[in-house]
N, C-alpha and C positions, 0 to 999 in steps of 0.2 A: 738303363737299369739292367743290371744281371740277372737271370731266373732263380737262380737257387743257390743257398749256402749250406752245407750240410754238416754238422757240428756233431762229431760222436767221439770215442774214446782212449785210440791213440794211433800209432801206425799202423799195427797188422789190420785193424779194421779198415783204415784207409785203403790198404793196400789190397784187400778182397773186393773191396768196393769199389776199387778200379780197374778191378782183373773183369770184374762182372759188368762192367763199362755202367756205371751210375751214373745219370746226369748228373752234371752241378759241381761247384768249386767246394771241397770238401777240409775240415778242418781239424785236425786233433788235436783234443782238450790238452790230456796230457798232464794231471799234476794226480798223486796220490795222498788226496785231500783228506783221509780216515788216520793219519797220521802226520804227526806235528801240529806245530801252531796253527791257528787260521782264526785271528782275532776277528773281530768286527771292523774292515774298515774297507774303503773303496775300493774299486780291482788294483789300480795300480799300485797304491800300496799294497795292497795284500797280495800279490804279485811278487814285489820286494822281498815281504817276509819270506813266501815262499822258496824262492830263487837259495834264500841267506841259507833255511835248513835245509833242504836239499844239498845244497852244496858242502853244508857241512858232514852231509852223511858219506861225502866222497863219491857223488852221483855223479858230478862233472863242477866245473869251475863257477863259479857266483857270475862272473860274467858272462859267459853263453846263457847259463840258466834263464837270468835278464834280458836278455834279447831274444831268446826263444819266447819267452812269456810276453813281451813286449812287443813282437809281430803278431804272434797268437792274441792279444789283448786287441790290437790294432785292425784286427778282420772284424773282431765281433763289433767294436763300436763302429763300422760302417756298414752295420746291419741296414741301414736305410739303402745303400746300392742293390741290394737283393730285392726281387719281388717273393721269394717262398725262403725263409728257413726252416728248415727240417733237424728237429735235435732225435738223433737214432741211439738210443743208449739200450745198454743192458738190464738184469736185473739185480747184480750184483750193489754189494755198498760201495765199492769204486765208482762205479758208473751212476750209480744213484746222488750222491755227493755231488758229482757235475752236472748232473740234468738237473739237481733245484738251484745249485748257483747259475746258470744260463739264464732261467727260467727267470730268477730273481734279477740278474740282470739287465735283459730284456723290459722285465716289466718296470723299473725303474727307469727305463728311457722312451715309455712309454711305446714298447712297438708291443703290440696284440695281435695287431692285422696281420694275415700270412704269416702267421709260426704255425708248423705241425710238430708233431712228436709220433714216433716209434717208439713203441716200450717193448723190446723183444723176452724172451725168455730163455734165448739160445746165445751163446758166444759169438759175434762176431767175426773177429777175428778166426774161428775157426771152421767159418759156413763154407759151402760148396758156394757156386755161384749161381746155383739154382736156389740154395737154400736160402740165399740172401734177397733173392728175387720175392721169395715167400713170406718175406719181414714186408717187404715193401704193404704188401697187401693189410698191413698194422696199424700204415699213418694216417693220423685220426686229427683235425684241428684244435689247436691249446687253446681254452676255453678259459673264462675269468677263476672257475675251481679250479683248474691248472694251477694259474698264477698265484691265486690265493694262498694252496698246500705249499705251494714252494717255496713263497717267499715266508711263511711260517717255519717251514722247515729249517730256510737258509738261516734264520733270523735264530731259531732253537742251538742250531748247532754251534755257532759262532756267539752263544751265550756263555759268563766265566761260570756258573755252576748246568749244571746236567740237567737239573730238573725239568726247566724249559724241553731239551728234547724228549726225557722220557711221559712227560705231557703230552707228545704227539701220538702216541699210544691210544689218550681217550678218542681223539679224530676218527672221524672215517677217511682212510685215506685211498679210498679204493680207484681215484681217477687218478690215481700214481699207483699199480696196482703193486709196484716191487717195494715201497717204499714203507711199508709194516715190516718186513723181515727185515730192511736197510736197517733199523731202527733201534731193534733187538739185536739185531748181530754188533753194531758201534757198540752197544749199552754193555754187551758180553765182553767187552777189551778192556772194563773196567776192573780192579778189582775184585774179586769174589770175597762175599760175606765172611766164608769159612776158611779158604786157602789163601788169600790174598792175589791169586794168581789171575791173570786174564782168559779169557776162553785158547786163544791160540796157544799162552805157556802151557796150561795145564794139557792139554794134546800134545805138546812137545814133548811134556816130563810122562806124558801116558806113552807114546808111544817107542821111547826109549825101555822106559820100563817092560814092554811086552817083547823086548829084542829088536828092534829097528836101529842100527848102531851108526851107518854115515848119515853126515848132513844130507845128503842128495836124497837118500832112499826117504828120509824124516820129512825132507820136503814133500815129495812126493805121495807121502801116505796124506800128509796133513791133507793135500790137495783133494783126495777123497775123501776125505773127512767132512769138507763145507759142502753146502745144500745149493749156495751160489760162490764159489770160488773170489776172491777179491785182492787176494795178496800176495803181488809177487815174491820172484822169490828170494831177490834181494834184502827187502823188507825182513823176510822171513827168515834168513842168516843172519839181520842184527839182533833179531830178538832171540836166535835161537843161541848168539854167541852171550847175549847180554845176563843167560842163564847163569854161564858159567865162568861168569867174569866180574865175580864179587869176592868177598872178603870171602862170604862162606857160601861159597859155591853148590848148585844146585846138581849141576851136569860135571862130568869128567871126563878128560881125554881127549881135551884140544890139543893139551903139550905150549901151551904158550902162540897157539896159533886161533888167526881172527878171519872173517872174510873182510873184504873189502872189492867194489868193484873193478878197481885196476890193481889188483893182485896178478904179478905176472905168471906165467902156466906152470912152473914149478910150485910158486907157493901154492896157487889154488888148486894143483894136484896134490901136495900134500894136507891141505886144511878139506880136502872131499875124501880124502883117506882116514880122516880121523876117526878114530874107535870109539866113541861115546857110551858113556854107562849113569847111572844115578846115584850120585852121593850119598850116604844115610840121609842128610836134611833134606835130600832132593824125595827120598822117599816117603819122608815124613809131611814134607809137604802138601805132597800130592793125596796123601791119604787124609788132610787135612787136621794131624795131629800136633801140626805147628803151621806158626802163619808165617808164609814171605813176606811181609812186609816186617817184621819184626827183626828180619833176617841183612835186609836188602835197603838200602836208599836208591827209590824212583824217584826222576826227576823229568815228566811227559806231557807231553799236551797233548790232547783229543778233543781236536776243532777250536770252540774258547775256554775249554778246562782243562787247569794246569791240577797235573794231580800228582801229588809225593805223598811219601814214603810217611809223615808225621801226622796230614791229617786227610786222608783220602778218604772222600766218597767210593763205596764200594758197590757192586751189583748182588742183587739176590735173586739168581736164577728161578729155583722153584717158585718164588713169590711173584718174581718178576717185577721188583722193584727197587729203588735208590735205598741206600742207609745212607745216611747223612755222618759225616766226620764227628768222630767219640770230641766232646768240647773238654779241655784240658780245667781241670781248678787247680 
């Protein structure tokens, strides 16, 4: 039997974690679970799924996706050759998303014995090796409440309507301590009541509006902008292109140009030069005297809710709660 497996949440943190010589055979999760599908259904399927949209976003090819998730799948189910696993995550909703699917995992193959958990508060990826030495002093043994919030959680989010997660709200979830703001911040991606827009659009269309005009610099504000950081910045160039890639467009000044990950250095030189400004509707938008969704056909999933542009459940920030979809007569 091997001593340790260490499961956290992608390369850079691998990669500190071996500069600072960590024991243990170390594992990165690797999927960004706060976006797309993520039905209900066993890993390897749900693996599948994942691999499909991912690849459709132009990440890399369906076929590596599936073999990378497919080795990565293949460590965690021979959790019985480890005597300790250690799941070291963040407190971010990236990292939170993979700490209750593990969790949920694990406890469905019945292993309790020997799990810890790290719930740090600090970036990984971006620790000294001293400072990662200082997490260490965090691992604490996953207890049946562990298992329990998890697999409620896992069970909420991979539900087809929302309510389930935003129920997790009444819990005390404090033996997950990151996992109340996880919860809120998912529920803020939904549409908003008044604007139609998600917590990330509406920063976008704000921070255009105040003179932030390349995608780079947009990205980079947005990044101060989050309390726990979650979304690279990949992610954050489709949504920031998907603005202004409708009929009535919100954002201006792409010129007919898109990111995409294997954009060769000309085009991404030119799609990072692009002048960005706000359209009248982008304006109106934002100020919430028209809705995007009246504007726009969404077609999204967040975890097991598919949500469009006809009949979307919306979020209402101040209330802090679901509006349920207007019922048509």
């Amino acid at each position: 039997m091997r001593d340790r497996l260490i499961i956290t949440n992608g390369d850079e943190a691998v990669a500190r974690m071996r500069e600072a010589r960590v024991e243990g055979e170390i594992l990165p999760w690797r999927d960004i679970l706060y976006e797309g599908p993520v039905p209900a259904l066993p890993l390897a399927e749900l693996s599948d799924v994942r691999a499909r949209f991912l690849a459709e976003r132009g990440w890399t090819s369906e076929e590596e996706l599936r073999a990378a998730f497919r080795a990565r799948d293949d460590v965690l189910r021979r959790h019985a050759e480890f005597g300790e696993i250690v799941l070291w995550f963040e407190h971010d909703l990236y990292d939170q998303l993979q700490l209750v699917q593990v969790l949920d995992f694990l406890a469905g193959e019945g292993r309790r014995e020997g799990v810890s958990l790290i719930q740090s508060g600090r970036y990984i990826g971006t620790e000294t090796q001293r400072g990662l030495k200082q997490h260490l002093h965090l691992k604490e043994p996953a207890t049946d409440a562990h298992f329990a919030l998890a697999r409620l959680a896992w069970s909420a989010f991979r539900s087809q309507s929302p309510e389930a997660w935003a129920n997790l709200l009444r819990l005390s979830t404090h033996v997950l301590p990151f996992l109340r703001l996880a919860i809120l911040r998912l529920l803020e991606e939904m549409p908003d009541r008044r604007t139609g827009l998600s917590r990330t659009e509406a920063t976008i269309l704000s921070l255009i509006h105040d003179g932030v005009r390349h995608p780079s610099d947009i990205y980079e504000a947005y990044r101060e902008s989050e309390v726990a950081l979650f979304m690279g910045d990949w992610s954050f160039y489709c949504l920031l292109d998907a603005l202004g890639d409708t009929a009535a467009p919100f954002i201006a000044g792409f010129n007919g140009r898109a990111f995409s990950p294997g954009l060769p250095e000309d085009a991404r030189d030119a799609y990072f030069s692009s002048r960005l400004s706000l359209t009248h509707l982008g304006v109106s938008v934002l100020s919430g005297q028209a809705d995007a969704l009246q504007h726009r056909r969404i077609d999204r999933a967040i975890g097991g809710v598919h949500i469009t542009s006809l009949a979307p459940w919306r979020w209402d920030g101040d209330a802090r709660c679901l509006v349920p979809p207007e019922r048509k007569v």
